[in-house]
VMD Tcl script that draws the C-alpha trace (Angstrom):
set ca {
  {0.00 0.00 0.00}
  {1.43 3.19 -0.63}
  {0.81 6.28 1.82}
  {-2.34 8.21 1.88}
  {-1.39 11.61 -0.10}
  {-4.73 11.39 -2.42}
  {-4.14 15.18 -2.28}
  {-1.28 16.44 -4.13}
  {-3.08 18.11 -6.87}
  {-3.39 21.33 -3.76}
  {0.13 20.96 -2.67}
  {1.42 21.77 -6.29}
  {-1.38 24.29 -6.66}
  {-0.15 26.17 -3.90}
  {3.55 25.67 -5.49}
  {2.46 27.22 -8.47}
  {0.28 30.00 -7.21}
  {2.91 31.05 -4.38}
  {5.70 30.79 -7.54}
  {3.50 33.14 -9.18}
  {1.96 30.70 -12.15}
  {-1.65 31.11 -11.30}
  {-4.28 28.57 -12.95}
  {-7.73 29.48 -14.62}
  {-10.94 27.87 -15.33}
  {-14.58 28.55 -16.44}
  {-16.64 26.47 -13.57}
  {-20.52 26.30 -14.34}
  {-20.53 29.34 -17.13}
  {-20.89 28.44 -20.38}
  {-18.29 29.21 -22.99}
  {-20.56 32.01 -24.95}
  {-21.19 34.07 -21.15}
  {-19.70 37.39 -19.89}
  {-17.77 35.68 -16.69}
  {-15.88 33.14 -19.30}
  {-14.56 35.95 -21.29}
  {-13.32 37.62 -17.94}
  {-11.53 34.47 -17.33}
  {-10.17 34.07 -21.09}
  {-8.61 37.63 -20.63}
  {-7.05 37.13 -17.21}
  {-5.85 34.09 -18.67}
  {-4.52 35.28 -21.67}
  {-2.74 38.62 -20.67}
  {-0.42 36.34 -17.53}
  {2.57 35.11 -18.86}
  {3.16 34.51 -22.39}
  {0.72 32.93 -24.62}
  {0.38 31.96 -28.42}
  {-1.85 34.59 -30.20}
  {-1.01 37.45 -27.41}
  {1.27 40.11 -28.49}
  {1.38 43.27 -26.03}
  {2.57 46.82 -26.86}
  {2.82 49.37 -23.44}
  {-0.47 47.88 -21.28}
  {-2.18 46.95 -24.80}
  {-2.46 43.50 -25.22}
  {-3.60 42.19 -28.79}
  {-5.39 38.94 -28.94}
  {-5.83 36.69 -31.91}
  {-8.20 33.86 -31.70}
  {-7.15 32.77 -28.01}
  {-7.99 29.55 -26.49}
  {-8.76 29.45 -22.70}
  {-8.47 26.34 -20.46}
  {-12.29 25.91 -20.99}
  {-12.59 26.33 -24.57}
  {-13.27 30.01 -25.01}
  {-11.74 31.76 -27.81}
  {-11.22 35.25 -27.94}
  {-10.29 38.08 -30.16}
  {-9.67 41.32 -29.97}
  {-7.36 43.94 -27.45}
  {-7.40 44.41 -23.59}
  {-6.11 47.22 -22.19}
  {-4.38 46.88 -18.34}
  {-3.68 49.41 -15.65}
  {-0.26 50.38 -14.27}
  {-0.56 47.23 -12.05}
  {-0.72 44.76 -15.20}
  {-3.53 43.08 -13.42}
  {-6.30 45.62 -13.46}
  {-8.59 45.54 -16.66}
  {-9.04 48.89 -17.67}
  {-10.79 48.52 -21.15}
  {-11.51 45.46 -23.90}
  {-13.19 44.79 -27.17}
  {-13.30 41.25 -28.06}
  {-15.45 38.44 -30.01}
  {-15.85 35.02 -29.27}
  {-14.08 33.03 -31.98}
  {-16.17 30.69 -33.23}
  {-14.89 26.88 -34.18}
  {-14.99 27.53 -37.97}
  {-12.89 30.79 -36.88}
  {-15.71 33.50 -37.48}
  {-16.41 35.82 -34.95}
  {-19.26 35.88 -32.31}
  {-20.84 38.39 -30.13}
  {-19.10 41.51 -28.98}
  {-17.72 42.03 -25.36}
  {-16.96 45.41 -24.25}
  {-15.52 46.31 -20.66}
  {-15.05 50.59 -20.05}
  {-13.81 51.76 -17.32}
  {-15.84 54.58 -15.19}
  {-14.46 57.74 -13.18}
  {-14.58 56.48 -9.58}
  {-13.85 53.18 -10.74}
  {-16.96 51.43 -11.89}
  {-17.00 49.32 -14.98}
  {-19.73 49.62 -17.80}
  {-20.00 45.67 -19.20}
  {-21.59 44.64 -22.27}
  {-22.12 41.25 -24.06}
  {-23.95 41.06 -27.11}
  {-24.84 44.69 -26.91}
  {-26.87 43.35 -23.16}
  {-25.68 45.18 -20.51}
  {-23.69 42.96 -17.41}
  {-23.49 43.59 -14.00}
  {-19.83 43.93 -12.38}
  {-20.78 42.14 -9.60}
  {-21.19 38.71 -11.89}
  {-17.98 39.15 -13.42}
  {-15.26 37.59 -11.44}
  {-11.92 40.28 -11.07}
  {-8.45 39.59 -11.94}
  {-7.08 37.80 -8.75}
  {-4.42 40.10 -7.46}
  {-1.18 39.18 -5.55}
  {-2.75 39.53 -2.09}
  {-5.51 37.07 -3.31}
  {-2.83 34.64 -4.77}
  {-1.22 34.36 -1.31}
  {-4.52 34.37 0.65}
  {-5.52 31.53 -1.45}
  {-2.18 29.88 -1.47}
  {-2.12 30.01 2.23}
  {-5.01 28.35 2.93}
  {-3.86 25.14 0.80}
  {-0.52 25.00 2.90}
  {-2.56 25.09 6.02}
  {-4.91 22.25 5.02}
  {-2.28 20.17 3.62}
  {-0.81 20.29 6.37}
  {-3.67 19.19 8.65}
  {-4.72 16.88 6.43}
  {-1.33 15.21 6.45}
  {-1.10 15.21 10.60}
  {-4.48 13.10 9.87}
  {-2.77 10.62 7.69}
  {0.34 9.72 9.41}
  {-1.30 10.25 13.16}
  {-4.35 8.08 12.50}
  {-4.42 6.75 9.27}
  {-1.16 5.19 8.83}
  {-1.43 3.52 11.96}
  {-5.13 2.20 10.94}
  {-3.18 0.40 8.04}
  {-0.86 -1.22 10.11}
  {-2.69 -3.21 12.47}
  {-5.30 -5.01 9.64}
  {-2.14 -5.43 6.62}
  {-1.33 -8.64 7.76}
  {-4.44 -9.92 8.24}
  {-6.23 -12.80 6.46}
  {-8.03 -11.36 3.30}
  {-11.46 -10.23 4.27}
  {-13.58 -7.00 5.31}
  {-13.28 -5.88 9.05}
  {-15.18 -3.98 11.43}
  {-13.00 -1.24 13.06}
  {-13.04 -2.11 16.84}
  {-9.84 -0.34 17.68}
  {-9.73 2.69 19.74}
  {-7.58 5.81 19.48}
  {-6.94 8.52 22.08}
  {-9.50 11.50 21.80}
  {-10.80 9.41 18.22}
  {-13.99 7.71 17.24}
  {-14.80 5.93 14.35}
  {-17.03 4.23 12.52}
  {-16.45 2.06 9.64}
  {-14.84 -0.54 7.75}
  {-11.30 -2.28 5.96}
  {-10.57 -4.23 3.40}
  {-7.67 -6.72 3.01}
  {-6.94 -8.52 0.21}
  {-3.59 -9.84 -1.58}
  {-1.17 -7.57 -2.79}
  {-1.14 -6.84 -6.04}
  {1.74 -8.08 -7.95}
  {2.75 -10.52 -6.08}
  {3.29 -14.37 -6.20}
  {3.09 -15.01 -2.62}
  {-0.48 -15.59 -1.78}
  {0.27 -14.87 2.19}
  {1.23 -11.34 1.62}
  {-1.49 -9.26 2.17}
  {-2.52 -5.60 2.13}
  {-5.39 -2.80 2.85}
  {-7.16 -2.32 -0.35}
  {-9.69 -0.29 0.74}
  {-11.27 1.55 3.62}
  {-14.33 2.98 4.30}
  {-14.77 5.11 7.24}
  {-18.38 6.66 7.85}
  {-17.52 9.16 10.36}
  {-14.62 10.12 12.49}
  {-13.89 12.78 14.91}
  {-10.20 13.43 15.57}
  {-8.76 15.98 18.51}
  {-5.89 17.23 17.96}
  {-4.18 19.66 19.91}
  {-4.94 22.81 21.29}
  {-8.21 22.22 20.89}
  {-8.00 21.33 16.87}
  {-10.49 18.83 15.78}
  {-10.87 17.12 12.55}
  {-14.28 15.34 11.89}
  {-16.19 13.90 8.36}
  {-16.07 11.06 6.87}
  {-13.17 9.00 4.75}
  {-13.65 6.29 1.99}
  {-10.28 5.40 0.05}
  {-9.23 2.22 -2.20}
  {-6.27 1.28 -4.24}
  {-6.09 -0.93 -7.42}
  {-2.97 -1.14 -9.89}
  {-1.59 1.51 -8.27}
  {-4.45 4.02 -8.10}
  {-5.46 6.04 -5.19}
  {-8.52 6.84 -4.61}
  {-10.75 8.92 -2.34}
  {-14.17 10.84 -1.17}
  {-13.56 12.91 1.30}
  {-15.88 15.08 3.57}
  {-13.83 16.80 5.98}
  {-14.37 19.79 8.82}
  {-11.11 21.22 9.99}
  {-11.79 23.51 13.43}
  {-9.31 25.79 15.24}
  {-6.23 24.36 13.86}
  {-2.93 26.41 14.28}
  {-0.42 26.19 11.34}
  {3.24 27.68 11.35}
  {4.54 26.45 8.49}
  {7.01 28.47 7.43}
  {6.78 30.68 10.51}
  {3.28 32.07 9.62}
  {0.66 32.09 11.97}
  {-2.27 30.29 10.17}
  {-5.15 29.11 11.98}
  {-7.85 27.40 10.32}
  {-11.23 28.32 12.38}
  {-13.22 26.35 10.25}
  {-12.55 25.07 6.65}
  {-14.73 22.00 4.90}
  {-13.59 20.35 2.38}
  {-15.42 17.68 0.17}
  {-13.92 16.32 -3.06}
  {-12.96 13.39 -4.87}
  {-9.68 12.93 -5.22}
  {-7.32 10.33 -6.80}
  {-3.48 9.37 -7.26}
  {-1.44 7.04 -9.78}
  {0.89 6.13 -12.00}
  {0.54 7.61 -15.23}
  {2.55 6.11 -18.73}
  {4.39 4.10 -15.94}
  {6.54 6.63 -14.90}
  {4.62 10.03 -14.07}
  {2.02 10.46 -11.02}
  {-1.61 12.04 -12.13}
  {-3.01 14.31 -9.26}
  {-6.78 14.82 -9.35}
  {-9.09 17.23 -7.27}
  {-12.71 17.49 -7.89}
  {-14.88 19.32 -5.34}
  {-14.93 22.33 -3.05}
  {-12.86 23.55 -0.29}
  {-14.09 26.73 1.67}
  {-14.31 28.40 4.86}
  {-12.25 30.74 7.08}
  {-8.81 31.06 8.53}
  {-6.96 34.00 10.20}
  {-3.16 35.15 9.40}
  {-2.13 37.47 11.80}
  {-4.79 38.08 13.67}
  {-6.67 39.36 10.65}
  {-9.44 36.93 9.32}
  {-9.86 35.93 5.43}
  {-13.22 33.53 3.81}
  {-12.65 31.76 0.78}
  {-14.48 29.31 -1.53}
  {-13.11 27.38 -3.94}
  {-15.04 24.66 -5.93}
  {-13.82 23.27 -9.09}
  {-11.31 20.46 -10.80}
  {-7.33 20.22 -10.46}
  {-5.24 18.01 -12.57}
  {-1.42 17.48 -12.55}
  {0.93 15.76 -13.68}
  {4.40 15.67 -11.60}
  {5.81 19.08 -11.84}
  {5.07 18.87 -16.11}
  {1.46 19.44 -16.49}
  {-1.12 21.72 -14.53}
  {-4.23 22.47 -15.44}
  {-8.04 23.32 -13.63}
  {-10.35 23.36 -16.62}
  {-13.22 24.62 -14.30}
  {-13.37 26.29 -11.44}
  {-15.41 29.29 -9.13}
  {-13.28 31.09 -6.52}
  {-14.52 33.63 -4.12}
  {-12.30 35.42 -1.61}
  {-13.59 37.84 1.19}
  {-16.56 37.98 -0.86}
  {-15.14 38.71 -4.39}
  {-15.47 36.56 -7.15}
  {-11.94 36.12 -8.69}
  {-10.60 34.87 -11.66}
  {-7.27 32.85 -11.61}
  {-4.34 33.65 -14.01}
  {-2.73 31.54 -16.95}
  {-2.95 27.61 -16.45}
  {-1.97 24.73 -18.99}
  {2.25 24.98 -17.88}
  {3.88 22.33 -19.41}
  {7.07 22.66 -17.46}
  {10.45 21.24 -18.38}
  {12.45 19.23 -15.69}
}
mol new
graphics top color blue
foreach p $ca { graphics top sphere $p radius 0.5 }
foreach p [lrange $ca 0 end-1] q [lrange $ca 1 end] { graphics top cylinder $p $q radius 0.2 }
display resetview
C-alpha cells in the first residue's frame, strides 16, 4: 500500500500560485457568457501565450484559447498594475474561426466598470476580477494550512489504521480499535497484494470510514467522513472533511484554520508508468486567520497534474472575502 497523499493536486497548486503561475478555469458558465470571457482575458494577458502580443499595457489577442474552450479576439487594455482591466473589445471566436458576439468592458471615473455582451448590458458584480497578488497568497495560504492538517491526519491516525489489519487474512473488518481522543465508525478491506506471487502477503485495499472525529491539539479537531481504495496503483478517495481551530506555522506564519470543509474526490497514480496524475474534484471553503486578521474563501472546481510537467483546472469558481476572482494563466507544461 502506498501512503495516503490522495491530495497532491493542492500541494502543487499552492507551489504554483505562491511561484506566481496562477491557474484558470470557467466552472458552471458556459463558454458564450460574460464571466468566461473575464476568465479568457485574465488568462490570456499572464505570462506569455500563443496569439497574445502586447505593446505598453495593450495586449492584442488573436483567436485565443482558454483552459475551458473560449476563444477570444480582440485587445485588452491593463492598468499600471498589469492586473487591473481597464478597457476590452473582443469576439468570441467561433470553431470555424468566425467571430461571435461583442464584449466590451469601459472603465468609469470612480472606478466602476460599464460591461456589455452582445450589446446586453452585465453587471460587475457577476464578473469575477483579476485575482491580485494579495488574493494569490490568501488563497495559497489556505492550501498549505490544510495540507498540512490533512497530512497530521494521515500519518497520526491513518497510517497507523493500516498497520494493524495489513497482515491480516483477506477479508472485510469492522473497526473495533480505539484511538486517544478518536472515534470511528467504519470498515477495511484486506486482500492480496497486487503483484505478487506469494499468496500470504497481504494488504489494505480499501477503507471505508463513515464518520470520524479526531482531537488534535490545542483544541483542533478534525471530523467527516473518509472512503479510500487502491487498485494497480491508483489512489482513490471521497472525502468530507471539517477542519476547526487548527494552528499552522509552516514556514513561521501564523495560520489558523477556524473552520474550513472540504469535500472532493480525489485520486493518485501512475501515469505512462513513470509520471504520477493528481486529481481534485470538489470544493474547499471556509475561514482562517493570518495574523490576527481573518480571510473567507471558496473554492469549488477540478485540479489536474501531472508531476511538476502538467497543470491544469479546466473549471473552477473562486470567491475570496466575498469577491469573485478569476485565476491567471494555467496549462504549464514545465520542463524538468
Amino acid at each position: 500500500m502506498k501512503r495516503i497523499t490522495a491530495i497532491a493536486a493542492i500541494a502543487i497548486l499552492t507551489i504554483f500560485i505562491l511561484a506566481g503561475c496562477n491557474p484558470d478555469g470557467n466552472g458552471s458558465m458556459t463558454a458564450n457568457s460574460a464571466s468566461s470571457i473575464m476568465k479568457a482575458m485574465t488568462e490570456a494577458i499572464d505570462g506569455t501565450n500563443p496569439g497574445v502580443t502586447s505593446e505598453g499595457n495593450t495586449f492584442k489577442v488573436d483567436g485565443f484559447q482558454a483552459a475551458d474552450g473560449t476563444k477570444i479576439a480582440g485587445t485588452i487594455t491593463v492598468g499600471p498594475d498589469g492586473l487591473t482591466i481597464e478597457s476590452a473589445e473582443l469576439w468570441i471566436v467561433k470553431a470555424d474561426g468566425s467571430a461571435g458576439p461583442v464584449f466590451k468592458l469601459v472603465s468609469e471615473d470612480g472606478g466602476g466598470q460599464d460591461i456589455t455582451y452582445d450589446d446586453k448590458p452585465v453587471s460587475p458584480s457577476s464578473v469575477p476580477k483579476p485575482m491580485t497578488k494579495e488574493q494569490g497568497i490568501i488563497f495559497a495560504i489556505l492550501m498549505e494550512g490544510y495540507e498540512e492538517a490533512y497530512d497530521e491526519l494521515v500519518e497520526d491516525i491513518f497510517d497507523d489504521l493500516f498497520e494493524r489489519y495489513e497482515e491480516r487474512p483477506a477479508g472485510t473488518y469492522k473497526i473495533e480499535e480505539t484511538f486517544p481522543h478518536f472515534q470511528i465508525t467504519g470498515t477495511v478491506t484486506v486482500d492480496r497484494e497486487e503483484w505478487d506471487d506469494d499468496w500470504d502477503d497481504t494488504e489494505v485495499v480499501a477503507v471505508d470510514i463513515s464518520s470520524f472525529s479526531f482531537e488534535l491539539f490545542s483544541g483542533a479537531r478534525i471530523s467527516g467522513s473518509f472512503k479510500w481504495s487502491e487498485k494497480r496503483d491508483t489512489e482513490k478517495a471521497d472525502i468530507d472533511l471539517v477542519i476547526e481551530n487548527y494552528v499552522s506555522w509552516d514556514d513561521s506564519l501564523p495560520i489558523t484554520l477556524e473552520k474550513v470543509a472540504v469535500n472532493a474526490s480525489v485520486s493518485e497514480g501512475d501515469f505512462r508508468n513513470h509520471d504520477d496524475i493528481f486529481t481534485f474534484d470538489g470544493s474547499m471553503s471556509g475561514s482562517f486567520t493570518l495574523h490576527g486578521e481573518k480571510q473567507d474563501i471558496s473554492f469549488t472546481g477540478k485540479i489536474v497534474a501531472e508531476d511538476d510537467d502538467f497543470f491544469h483546472i479546466p473549471s473552477y469558481n473562486l470567491v475570496i472575502n466575498g469577491e469573485s476572482v478569476a485565476l491567471g494563466h494555467i496549462d504549464r507544461h514545465n520542463q524538468r
